[in-house]
N, C-alpha and C positions, 0 to 999 in steps of 0.2 A: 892897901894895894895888894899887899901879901895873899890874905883873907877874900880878894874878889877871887884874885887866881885860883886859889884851890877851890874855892864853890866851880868855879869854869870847870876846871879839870874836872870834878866829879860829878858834873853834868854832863860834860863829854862821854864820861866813864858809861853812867845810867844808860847814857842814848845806843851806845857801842854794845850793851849787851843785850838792851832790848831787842837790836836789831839781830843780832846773833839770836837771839833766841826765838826770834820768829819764823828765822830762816830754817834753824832746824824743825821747828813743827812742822814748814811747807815738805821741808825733806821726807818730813817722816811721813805726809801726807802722801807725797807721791809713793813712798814706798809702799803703803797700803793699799792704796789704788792700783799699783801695777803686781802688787799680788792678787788683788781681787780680777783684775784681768786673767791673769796666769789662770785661775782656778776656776775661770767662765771659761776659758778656752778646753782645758781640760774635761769640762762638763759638757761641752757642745760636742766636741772627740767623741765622748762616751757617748752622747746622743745620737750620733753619727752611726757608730758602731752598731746601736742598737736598731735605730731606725733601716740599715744595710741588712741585719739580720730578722727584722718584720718582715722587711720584702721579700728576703727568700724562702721564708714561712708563709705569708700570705700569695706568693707563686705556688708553691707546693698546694695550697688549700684549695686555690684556684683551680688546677687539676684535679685535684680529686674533684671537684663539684664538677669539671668539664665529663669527669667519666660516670662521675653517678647521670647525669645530666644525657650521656651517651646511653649507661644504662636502661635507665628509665626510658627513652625513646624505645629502645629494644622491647624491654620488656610492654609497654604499648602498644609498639608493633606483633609483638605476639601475641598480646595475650588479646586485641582485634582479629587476627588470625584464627585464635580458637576460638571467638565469639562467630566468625562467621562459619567454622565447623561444625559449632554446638547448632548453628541455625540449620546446615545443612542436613546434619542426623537425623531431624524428626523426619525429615521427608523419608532421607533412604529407610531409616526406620520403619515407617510406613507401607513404605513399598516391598519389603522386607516382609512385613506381616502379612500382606495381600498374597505374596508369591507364597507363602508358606498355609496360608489357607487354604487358597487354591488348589494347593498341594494336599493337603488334607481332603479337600472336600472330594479331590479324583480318586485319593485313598478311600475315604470311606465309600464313595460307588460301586471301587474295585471289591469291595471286601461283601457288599451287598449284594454282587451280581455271585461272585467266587463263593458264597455262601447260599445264595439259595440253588445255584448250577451242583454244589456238595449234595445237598439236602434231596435234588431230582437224582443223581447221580449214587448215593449210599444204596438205596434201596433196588436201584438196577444190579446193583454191585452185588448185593445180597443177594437175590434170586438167582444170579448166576452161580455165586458159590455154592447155594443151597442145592441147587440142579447137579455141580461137579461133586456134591457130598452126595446125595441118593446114588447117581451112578455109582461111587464107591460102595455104598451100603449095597447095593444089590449083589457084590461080588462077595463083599465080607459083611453080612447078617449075622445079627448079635442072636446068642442064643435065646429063645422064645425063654418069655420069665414064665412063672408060677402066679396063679390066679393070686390077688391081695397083695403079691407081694408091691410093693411103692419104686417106681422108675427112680435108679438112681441117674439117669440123665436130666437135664434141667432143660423143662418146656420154653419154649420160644421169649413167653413173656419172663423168664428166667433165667436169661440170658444174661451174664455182667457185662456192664457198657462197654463196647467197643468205638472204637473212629477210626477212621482209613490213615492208613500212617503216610499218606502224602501228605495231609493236613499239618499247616506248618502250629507252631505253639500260639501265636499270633491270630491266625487262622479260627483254631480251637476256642480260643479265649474270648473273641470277638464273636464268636454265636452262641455260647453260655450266654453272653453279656447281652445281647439280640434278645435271644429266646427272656430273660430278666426284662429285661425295658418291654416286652410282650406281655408280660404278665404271666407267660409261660415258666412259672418257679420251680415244677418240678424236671422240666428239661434242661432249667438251668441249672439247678442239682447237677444235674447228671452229666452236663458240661463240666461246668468246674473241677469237680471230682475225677473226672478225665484227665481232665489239664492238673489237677495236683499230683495226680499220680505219677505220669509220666513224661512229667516236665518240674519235678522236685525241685531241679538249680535255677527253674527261670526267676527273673527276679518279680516277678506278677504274682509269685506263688502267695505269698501273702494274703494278696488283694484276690483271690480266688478263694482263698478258706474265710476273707469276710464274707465273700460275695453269698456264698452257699448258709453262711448265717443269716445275711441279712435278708435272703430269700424264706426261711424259714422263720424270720419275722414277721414278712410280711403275710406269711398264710399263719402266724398267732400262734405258731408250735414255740412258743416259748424256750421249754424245757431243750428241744435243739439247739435252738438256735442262741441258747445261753451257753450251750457247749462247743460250740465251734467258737463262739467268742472267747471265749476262755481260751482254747488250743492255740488260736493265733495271739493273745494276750504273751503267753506263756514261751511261742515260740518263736513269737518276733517281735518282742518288746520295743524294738526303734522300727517299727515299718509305720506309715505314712497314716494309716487307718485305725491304730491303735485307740486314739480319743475318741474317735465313730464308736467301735466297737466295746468302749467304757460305758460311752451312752447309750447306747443299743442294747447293754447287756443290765443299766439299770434300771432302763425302763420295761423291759420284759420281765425286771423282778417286781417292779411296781402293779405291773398288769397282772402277774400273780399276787398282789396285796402282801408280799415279802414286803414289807414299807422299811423296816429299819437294816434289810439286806440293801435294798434301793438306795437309802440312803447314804449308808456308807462308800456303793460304788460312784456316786454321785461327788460325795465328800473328797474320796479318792482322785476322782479324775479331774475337779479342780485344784488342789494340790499338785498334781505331778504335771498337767499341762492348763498355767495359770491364762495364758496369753490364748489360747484354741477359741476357735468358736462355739463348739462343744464347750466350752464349761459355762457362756452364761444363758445356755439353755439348760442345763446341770444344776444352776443356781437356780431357772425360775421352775424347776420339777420339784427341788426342795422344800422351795418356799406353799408351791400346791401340795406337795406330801403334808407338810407342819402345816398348816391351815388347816387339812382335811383332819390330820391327829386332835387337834382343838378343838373341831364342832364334834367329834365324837365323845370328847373327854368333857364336853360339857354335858351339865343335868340339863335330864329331858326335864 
């Protein structure tokens, strides 16, 4: 009897703790679980947070694309704007050029008619001074010379060139360059020379001491017309005609058979103006100079 009871009792015992002991594991389950809650909630906060602060980042971003977006329109719209400018140009451009020929072309009329009405007009001019100089001379007669002795006055054809000084520089320069395109080289000598003289500061002066060479080019006086080349070389090293005047001066040496003078100024003038169109006519006088040196250096 003794012996049932205490087995009872200590199966009471067993049952009473096992239950206690299961209840604390649930306890401690929940506890886990309501800390894993706690620490979702805290993470969704945080997500919250963040997500609050994308949006005000992705606002801001949004504007700026609304202004690049505004930009760009703009810049569209302008630069159609200039596209329909750029279209408009050619025309006035165009028209531009037509009004400016036209302008030229009454110019040069004007300068055709005012040049040949000078050329009727000098030699009227002339006769009449010539007329108010004898009157003079008949009151004041130079003493009668001495047989043999040689007139120190200078006859007619000995006259140094003169022009009517109404004649503007323009004027002047434009009938050298006439009487040249005429074929007329020694009047135009005698232009230019005019107009060098007494128009020193114009800025054409250049282009008038080539001209008076390249006129004595073309009538084959070399030895001239290699020295006016030079004079303008020398004293207007950046004027417009200089690389003409390279080539002009080494083909006039080549035309005197100076070949290895020729060549150097040739050599010269492609060196200092590579870009000219003068130099690759420079380059193909070369290449005929050295050809022509080769069939000569070969045996006959």
């Amino acid at each position: 009897m003794g012996k049932k009871f205490f087995s009872g009792f200590i199966l009471l015992l067993g049952l009473s703790l096992a239950l206690s002991g299961s209840q604390n594991k649930r306890e401690k389950a929940y506890e886990l679980i309501y800390k894993d809650v706690q620490l979702l909630k805290q993470q969704i906060l945080a997500l919250d947070k963040k997500i609050e602060q994308n949006a005000g980042e992705i606002k801001g971003i949004r504007d700026q694309l609304n202004e690049l977006l505004d930009l760009t329109r703009q810049f569209q719209s302008e630069q159609a704007s200039a596209r329909e400018e750029q279209r408009r140009i050619p025309a006035q451009y165009q028209i531009l050029l037509e009004k400016v020929e036209t302008i030229n072309t009454q110019i040069s009329r004007f300068s055709e008619d005012l040049i040949e009405i000078k050329r009727v007009a000098l030699p009227l001019a002339k006769q009449v001074t010539v007329g108010e100089d004898s009157e003079e001379n008949q009151t004041k007669s130079p003493p009668p010379q001495e047989q043999g002795e040689p007139s120190s006055q200078p006859s007619e054809e000995e006259e140094p060139p003169s022009i009517s000084p109404n004649l503007s520089p323009n004027e002047v320069y434009n009938m050298a360059r006439s009487d040249y395109l005429k074929g007329n080289f020694d009047l135009a000598i005698e232009g230019f020379m005019i107009y060098k003289s007494q128009f020193p500061e114009s800025p054409l002066s250049d282009d008038a001491l080539y001209w008076i060479g390249e006129c004595y080019f073309s009538q084959e006086k070399y030895n001239e017309a290699i020295e006016h080349f030079n004079e303008l070389i020398l004293n207007y090293p950046n004027g417009d005609k200089i690389p003409t005047a390279y080539l002009k001066k080494g083909i006039s040496l080549a035309e005197q058979e100076k070949k290895d003078e020729a060549l150097s100024v040739f050599k010269l003038l492609i060196t200092k103006f590579p870009l000219e169109e003068e130099t690759k006519i420079a380059q193909q006088k070369i290449r005929e100079l050295e050809t022509n040196n080769e069939r000569h250096q070969q045996p006959q």
